[in-house]
N, CA, C and O atoms as CSV, one atom per row, in Angstrom:
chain,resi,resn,atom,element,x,y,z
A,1,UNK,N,N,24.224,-3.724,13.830
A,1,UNK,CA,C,22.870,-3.211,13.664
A,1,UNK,C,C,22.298,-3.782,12.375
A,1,UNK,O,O,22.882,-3.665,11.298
A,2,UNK,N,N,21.015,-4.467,12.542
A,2,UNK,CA,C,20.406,-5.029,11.675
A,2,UNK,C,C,19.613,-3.890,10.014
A,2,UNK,O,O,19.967,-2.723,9.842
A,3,UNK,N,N,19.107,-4.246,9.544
A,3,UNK,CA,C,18.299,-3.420,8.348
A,3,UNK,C,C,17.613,-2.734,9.084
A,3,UNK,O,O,17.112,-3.446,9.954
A,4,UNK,N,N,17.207,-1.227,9.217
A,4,UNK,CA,C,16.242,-0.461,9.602
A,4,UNK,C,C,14.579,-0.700,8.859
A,4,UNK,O,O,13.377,-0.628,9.113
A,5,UNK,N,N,15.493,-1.003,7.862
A,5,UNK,CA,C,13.277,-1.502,7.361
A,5,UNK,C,C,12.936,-2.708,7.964
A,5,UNK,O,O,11.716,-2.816,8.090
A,6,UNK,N,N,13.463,-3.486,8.308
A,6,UNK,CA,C,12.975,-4.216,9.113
A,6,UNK,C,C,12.824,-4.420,10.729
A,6,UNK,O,O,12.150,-5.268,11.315
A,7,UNK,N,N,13.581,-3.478,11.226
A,7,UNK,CA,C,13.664,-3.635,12.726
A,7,UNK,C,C,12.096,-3.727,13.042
A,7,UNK,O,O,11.804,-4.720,13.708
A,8,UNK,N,N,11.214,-3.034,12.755
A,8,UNK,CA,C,9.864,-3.663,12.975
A,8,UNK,C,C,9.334,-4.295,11.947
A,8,UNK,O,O,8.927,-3.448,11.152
A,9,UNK,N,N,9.120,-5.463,11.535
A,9,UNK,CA,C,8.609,-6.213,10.748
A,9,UNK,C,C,7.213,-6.206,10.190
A,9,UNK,O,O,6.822,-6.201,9.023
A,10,UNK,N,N,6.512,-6.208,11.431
A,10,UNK,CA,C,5.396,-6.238,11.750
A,10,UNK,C,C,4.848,-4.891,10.981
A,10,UNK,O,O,4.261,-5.275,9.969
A,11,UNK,N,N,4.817,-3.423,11.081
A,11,UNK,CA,C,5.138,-2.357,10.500
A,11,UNK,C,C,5.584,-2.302,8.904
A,11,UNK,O,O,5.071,-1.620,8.017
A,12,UNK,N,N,6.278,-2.881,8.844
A,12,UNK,CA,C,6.546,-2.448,7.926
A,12,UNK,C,C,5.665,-3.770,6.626
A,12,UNK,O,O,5.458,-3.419,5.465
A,13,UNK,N,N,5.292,-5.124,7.108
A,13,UNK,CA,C,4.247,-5.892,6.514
A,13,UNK,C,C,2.625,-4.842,6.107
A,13,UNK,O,O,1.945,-4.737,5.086
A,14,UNK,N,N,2.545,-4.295,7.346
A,14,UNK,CA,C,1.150,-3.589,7.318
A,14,UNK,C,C,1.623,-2.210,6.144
A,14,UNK,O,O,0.633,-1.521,5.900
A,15,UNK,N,N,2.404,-1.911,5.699
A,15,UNK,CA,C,2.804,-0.774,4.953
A,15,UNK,C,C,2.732,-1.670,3.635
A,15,UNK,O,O,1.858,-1.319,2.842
A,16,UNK,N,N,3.409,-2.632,3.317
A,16,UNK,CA,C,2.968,-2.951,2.323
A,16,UNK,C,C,1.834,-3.309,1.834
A,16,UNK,O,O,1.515,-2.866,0.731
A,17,UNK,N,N,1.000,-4.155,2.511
A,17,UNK,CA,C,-0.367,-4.669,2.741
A,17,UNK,C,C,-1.140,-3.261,2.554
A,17,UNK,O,O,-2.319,-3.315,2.204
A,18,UNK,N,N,-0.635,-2.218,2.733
A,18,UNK,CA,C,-2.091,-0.945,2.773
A,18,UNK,C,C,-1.309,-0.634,1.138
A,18,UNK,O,O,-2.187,-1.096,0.410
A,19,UNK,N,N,-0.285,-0.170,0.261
A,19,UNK,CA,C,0.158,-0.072,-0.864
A,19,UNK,C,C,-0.440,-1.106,-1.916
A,19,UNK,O,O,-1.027,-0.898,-2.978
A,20,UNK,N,N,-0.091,-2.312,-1.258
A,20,UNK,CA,C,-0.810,-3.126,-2.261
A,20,UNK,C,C,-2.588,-2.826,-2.661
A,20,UNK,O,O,-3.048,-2.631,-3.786
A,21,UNK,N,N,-3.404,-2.874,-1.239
A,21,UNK,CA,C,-4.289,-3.020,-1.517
A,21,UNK,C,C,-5.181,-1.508,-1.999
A,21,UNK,O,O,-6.361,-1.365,-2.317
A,22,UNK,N,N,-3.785,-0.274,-1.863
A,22,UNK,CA,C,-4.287,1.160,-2.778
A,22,UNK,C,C,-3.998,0.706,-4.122
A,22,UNK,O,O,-4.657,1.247,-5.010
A,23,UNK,N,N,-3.196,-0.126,-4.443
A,23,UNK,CA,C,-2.760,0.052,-6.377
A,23,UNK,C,C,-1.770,0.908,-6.723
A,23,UNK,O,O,-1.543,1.094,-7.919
A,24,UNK,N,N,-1.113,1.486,-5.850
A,24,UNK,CA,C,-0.740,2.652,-6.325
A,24,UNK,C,C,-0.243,2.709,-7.606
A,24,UNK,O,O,-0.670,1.868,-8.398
A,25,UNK,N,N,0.687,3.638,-8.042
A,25,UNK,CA,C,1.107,3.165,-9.269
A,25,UNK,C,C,2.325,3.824,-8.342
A,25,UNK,O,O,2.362,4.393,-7.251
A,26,UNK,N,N,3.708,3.291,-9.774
A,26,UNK,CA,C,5.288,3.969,-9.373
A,26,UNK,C,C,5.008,4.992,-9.208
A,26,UNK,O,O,4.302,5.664,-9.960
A,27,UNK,N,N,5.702,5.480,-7.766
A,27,UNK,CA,C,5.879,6.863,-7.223
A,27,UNK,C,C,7.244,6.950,-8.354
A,27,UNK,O,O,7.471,8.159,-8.390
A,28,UNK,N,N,7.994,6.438,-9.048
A,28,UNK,CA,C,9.281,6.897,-9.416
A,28,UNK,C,C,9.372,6.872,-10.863
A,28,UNK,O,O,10.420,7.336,-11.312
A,29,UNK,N,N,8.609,6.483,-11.616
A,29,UNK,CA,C,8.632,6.559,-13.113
A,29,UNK,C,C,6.979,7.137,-13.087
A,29,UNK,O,O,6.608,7.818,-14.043
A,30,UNK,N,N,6.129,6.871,-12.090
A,30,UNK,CA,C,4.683,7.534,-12.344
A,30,UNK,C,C,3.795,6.786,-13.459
A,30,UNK,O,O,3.017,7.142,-14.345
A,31,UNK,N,N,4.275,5.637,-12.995
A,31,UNK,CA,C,3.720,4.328,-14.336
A,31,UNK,C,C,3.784,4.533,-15.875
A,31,UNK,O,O,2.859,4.222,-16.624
A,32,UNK,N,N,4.841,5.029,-16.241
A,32,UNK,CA,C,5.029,5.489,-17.179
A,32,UNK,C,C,5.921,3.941,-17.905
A,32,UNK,O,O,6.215,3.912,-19.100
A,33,UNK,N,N,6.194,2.949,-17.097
A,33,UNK,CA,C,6.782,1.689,-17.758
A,33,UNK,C,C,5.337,0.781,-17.078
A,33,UNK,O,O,5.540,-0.343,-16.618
A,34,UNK,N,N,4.244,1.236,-17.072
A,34,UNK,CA,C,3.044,0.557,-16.923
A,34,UNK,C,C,2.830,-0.058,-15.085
A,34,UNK,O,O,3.620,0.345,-14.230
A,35,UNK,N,N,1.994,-0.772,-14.820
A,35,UNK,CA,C,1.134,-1.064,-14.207
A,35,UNK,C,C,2.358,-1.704,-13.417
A,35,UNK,O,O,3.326,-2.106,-14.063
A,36,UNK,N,N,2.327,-1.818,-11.837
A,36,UNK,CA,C,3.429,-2.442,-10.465
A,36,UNK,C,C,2.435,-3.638,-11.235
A,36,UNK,O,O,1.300,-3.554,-11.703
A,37,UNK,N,N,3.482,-4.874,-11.130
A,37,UNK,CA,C,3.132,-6.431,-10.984
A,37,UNK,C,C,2.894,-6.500,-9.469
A,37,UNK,O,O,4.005,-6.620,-8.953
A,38,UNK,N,N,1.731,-6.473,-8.324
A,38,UNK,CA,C,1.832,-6.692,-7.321
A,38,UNK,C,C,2.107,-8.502,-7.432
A,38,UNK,O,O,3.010,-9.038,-6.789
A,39,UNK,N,N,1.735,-8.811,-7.797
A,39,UNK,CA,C,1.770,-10.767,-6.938
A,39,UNK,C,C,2.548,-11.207,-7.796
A,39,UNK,O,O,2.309,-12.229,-8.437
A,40,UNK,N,N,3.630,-10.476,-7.940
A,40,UNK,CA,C,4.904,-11.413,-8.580
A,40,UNK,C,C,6.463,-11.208,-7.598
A,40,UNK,O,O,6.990,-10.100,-7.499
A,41,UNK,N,N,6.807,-11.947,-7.205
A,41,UNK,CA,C,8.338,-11.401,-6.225
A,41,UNK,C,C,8.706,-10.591,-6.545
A,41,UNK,O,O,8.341,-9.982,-7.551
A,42,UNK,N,N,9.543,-10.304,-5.816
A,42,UNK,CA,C,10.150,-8.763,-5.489
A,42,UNK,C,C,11.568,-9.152,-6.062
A,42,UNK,O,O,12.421,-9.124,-5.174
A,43,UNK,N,N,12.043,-9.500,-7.276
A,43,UNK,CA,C,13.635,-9.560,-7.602
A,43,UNK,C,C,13.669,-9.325,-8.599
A,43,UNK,O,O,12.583,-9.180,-9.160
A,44,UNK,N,N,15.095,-9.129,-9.500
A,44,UNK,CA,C,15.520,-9.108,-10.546
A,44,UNK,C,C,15.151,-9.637,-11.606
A,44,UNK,O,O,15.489,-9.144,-12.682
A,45,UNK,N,N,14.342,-10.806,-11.531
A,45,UNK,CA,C,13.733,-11.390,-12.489
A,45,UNK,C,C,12.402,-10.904,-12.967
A,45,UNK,O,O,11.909,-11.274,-14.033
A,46,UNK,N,N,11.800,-10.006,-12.086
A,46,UNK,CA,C,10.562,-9.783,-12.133
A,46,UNK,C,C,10.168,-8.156,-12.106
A,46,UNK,O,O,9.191,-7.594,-11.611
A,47,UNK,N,N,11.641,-7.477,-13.042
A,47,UNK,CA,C,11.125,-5.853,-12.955
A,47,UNK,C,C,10.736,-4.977,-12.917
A,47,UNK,O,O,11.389,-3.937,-12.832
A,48,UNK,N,N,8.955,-5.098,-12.988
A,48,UNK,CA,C,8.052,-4.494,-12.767
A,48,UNK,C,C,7.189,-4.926,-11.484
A,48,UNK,O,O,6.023,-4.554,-11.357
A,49,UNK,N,N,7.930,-5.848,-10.412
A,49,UNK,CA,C,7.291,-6.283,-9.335
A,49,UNK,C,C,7.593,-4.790,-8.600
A,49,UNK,O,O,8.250,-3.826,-8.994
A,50,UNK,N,N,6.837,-5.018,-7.380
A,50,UNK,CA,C,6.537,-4.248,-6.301
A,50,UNK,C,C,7.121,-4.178,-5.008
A,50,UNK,O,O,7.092,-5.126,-4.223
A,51,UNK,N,N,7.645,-3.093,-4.768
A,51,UNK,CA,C,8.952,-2.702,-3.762
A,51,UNK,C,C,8.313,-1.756,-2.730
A,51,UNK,O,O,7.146,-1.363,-2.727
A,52,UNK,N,N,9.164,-1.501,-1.970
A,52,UNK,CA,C,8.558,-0.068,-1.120
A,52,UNK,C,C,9.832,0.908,-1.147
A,52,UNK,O,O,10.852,0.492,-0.598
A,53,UNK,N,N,9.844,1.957,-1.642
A,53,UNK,CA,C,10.331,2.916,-1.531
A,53,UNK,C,C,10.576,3.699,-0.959
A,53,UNK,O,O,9.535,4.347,-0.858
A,54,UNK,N,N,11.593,4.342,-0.244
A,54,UNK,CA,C,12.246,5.564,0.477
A,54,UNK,C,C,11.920,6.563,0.142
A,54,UNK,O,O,11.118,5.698,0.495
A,55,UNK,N,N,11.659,7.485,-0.169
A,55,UNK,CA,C,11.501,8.909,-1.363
A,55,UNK,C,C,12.634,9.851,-1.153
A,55,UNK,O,O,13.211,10.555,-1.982
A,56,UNK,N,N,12.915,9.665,0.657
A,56,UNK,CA,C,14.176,10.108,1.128
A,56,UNK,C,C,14.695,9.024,1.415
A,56,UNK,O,O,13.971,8.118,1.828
A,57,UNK,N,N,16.324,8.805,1.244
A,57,UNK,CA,C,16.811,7.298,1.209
A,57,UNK,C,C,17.140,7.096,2.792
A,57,UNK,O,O,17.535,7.980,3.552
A,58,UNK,N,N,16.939,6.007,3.051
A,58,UNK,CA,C,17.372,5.860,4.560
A,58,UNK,C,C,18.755,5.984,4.819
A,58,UNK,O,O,19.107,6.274,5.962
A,59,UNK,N,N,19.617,5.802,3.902
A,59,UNK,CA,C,21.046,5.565,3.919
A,59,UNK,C,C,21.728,7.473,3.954
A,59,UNK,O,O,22.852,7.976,3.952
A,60,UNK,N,N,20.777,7.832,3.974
A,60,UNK,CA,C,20.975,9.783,4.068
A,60,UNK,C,C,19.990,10.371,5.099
A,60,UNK,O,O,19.630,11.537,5.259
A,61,UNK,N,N,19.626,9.140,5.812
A,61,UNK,CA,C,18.674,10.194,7.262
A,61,UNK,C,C,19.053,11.092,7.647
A,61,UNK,O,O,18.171,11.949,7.690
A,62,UNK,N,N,20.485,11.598,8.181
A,62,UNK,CA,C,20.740,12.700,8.885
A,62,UNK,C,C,21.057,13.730,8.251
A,62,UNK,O,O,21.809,14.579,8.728
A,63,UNK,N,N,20.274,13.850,6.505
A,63,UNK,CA,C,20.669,14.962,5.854
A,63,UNK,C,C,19.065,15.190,5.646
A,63,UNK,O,O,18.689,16.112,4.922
A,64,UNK,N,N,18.152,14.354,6.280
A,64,UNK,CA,C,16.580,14.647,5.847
A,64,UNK,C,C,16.196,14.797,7.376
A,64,UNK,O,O,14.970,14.793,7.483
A,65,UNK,N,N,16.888,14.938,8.681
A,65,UNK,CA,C,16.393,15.522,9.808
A,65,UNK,C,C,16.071,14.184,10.975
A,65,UNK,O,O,15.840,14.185,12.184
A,66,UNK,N,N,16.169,13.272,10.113
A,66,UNK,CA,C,15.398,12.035,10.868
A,66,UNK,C,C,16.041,11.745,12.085
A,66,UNK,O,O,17.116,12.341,12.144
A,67,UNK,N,N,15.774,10.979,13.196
A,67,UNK,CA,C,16.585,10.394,14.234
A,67,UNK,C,C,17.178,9.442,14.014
A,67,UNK,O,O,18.331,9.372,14.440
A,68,UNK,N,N,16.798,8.712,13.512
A,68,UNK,CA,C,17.751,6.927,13.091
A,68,UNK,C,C,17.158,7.221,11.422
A,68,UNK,O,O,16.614,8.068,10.714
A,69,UNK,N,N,17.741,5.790,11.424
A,69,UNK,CA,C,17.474,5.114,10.316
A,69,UNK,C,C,16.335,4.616,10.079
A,69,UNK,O,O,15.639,4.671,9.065
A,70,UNK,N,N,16.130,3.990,11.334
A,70,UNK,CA,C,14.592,3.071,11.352
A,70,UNK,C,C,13.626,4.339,11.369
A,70,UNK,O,O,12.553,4.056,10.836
A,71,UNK,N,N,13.687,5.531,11.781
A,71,UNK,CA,C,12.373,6.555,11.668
A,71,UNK,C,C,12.625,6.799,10.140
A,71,UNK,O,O,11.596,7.166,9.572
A,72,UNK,N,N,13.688,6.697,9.350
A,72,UNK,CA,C,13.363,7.587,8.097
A,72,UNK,C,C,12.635,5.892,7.191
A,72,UNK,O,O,12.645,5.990,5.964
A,73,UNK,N,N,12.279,5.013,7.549
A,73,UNK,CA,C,12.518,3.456,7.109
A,73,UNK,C,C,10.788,3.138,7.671
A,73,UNK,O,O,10.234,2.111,7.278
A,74,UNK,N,N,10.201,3.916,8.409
A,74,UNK,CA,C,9.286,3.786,8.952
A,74,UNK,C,C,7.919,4.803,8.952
A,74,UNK,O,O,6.755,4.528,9.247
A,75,UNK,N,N,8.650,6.351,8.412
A,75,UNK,CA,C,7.861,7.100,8.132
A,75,UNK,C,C,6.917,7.162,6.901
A,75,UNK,O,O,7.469,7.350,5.817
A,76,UNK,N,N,5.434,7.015,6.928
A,76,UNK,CA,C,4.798,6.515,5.921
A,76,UNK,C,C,4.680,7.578,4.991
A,76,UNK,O,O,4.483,7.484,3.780
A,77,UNK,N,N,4.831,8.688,5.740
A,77,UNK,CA,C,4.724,9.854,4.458
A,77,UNK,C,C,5.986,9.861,3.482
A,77,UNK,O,O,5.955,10.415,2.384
A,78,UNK,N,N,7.216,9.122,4.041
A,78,UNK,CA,C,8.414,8.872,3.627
A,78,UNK,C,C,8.665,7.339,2.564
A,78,UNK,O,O,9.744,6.851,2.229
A,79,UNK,N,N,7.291,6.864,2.229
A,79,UNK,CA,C,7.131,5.577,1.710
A,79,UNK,C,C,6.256,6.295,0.244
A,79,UNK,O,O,5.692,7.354,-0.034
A,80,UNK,N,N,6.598,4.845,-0.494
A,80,UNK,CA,C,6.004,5.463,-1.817
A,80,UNK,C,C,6.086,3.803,-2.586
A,80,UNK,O,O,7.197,3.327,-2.351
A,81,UNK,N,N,5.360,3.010,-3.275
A,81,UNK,CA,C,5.004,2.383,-3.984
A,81,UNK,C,C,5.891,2.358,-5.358
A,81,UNK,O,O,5.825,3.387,-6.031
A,82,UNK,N,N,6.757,1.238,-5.876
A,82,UNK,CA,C,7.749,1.425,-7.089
A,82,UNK,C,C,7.911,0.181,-7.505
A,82,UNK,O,O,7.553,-0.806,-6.862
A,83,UNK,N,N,8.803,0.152,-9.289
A,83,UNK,CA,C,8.447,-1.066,-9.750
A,83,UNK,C,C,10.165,-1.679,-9.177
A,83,UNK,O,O,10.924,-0.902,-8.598
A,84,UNK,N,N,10.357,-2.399,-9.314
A,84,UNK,CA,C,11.660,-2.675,-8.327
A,84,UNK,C,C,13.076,-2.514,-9.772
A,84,UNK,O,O,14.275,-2.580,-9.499
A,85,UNK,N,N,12.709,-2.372,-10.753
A,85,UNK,CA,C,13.923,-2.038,-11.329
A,85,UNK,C,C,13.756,-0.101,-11.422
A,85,UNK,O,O,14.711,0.645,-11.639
A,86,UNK,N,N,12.589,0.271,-11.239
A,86,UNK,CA,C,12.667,1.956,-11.030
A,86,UNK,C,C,13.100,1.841,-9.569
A,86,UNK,O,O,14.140,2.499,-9.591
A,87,UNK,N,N,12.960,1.448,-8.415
A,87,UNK,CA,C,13.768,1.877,-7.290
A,87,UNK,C,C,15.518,0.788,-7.340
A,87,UNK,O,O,16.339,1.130,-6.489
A,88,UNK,N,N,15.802,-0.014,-7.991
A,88,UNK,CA,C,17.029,-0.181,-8.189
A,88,UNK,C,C,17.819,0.800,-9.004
A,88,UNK,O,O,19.043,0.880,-8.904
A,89,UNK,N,N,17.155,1.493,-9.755
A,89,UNK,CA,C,18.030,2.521,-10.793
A,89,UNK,C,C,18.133,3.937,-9.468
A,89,UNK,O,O,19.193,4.561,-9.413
A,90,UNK,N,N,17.191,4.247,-8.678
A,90,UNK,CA,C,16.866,5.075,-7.780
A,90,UNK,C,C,18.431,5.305,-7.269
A,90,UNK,O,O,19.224,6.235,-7.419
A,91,UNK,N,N,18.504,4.007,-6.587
A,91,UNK,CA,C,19.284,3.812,-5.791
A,91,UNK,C,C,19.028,4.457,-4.599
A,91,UNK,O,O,18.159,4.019,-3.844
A,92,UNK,N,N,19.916,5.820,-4.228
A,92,UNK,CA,C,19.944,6.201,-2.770
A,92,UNK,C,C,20.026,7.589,-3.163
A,92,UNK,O,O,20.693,8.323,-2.433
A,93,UNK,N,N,19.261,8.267,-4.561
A,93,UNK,CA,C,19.072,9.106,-5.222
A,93,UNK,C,C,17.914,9.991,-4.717
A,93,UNK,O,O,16.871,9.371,-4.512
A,94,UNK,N,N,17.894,11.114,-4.513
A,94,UNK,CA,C,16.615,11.793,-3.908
A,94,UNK,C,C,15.499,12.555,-4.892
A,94,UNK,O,O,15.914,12.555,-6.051
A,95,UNK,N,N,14.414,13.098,-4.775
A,95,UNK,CA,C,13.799,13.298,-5.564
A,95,UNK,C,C,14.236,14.502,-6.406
A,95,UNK,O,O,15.003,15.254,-5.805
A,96,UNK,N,N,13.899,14.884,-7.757
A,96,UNK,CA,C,14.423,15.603,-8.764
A,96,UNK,C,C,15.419,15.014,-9.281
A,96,UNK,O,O,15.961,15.744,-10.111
A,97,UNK,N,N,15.938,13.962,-9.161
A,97,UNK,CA,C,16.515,12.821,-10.304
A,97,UNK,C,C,16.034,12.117,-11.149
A,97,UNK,O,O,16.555,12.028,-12.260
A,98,UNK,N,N,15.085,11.549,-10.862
A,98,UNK,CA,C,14.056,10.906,-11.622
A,98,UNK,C,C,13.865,10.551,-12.948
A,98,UNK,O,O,13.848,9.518,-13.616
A,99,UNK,N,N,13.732,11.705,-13.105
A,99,UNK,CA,C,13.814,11.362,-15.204
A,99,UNK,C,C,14.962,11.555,-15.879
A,99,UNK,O,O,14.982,11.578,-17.110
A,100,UNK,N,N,16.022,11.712,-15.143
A,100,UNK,CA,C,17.190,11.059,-15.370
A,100,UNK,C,C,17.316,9.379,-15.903
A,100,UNK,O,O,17.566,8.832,-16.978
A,101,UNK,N,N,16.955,8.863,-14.338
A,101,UNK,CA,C,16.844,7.774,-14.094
A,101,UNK,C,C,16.542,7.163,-15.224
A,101,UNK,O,O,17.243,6.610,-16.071
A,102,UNK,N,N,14.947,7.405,-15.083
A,102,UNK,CA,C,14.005,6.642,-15.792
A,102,UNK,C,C,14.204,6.307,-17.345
A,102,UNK,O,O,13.715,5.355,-17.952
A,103,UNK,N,N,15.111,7.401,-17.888
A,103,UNK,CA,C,15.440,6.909,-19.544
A,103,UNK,C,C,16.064,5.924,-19.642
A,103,UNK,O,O,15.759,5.121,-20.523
A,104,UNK,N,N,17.395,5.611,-18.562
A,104,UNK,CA,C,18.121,4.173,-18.189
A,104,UNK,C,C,17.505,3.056,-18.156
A,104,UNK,O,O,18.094,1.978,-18.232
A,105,UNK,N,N,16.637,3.142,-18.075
A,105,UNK,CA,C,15.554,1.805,-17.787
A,105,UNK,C,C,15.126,0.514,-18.667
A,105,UNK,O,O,13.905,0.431,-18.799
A,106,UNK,N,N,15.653,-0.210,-19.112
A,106,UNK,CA,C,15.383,-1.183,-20.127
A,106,UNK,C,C,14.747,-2.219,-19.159
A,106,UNK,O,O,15.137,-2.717,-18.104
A,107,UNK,N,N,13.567,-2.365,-19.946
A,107,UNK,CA,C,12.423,-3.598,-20.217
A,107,UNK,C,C,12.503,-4.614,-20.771
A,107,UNK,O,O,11.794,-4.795,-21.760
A,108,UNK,N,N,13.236,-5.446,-20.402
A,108,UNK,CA,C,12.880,-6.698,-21.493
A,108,UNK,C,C,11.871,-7.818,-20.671
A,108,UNK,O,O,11.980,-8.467,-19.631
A,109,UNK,N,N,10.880,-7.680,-21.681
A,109,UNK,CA,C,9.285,-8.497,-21.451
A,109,UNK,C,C,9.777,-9.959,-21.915
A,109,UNK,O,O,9.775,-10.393,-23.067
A,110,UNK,N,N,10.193,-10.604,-20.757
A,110,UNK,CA,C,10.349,-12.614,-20.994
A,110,UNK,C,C,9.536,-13.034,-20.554
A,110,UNK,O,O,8.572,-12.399,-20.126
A,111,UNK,N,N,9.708,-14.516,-20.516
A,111,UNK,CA,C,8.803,-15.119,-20.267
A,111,UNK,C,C,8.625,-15.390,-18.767
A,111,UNK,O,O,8.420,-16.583,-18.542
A,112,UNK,N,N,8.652,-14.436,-17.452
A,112,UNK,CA,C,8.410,-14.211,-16.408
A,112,UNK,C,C,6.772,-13.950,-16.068
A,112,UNK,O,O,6.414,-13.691,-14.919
């Protein structure tokens, strides 16, 4: 069985495409390490780029009610806008962790 965020592609492009073009800010630090880099990749090099987020992790669907994977991977009320080193610290962490998290968080501003 392939990635559940992607089993529909298509879906899950249009989810980002509507995030991007709200602005949101991090659902997971609450822009508190500043502004999502939308038009910069999505990797390690670029830690304030722009991810899509679980809020409930897909990798724990059947403790949040879901049917698969792909419904908890697909539900938009279940999506949330993040900078990709706040949903790498996340991990597969559910909400009320958070500012835990978020003190872990080192920034280093290079030349990216």
């Amino acid at each position: 069985m392939g990635n559940p965020r992607y089993a529909n592609g298509n879906l899950r492009r249009k989810y980002r495409a509507r995030m991007r073009a709200i602005s949101a800010e991090c659902g997971i630090c609450g822009g508190r390490l500043g502004p999502i880099h939308y038009n910069e990749p999505s990797d390690a090099r670029h830690p304030l780029s722009f991810v899509i987020d679980e809020i409930k992790p897909v990798s724990r669907w059947k403790e949040f009610g879901y049917d698969s994977p792909r419904a908890a991977a697909e539900d938009w009320n279940n999506l949330q806008a993040a900078h990709y080193c706040c949903n790498a610290a996340k991990s597969n962490k559910t909400p009320g962790r958070e500012p835990q998290i978020i003190k872990r968080i080192i920034i280093h501003d290079g030349n990216w």
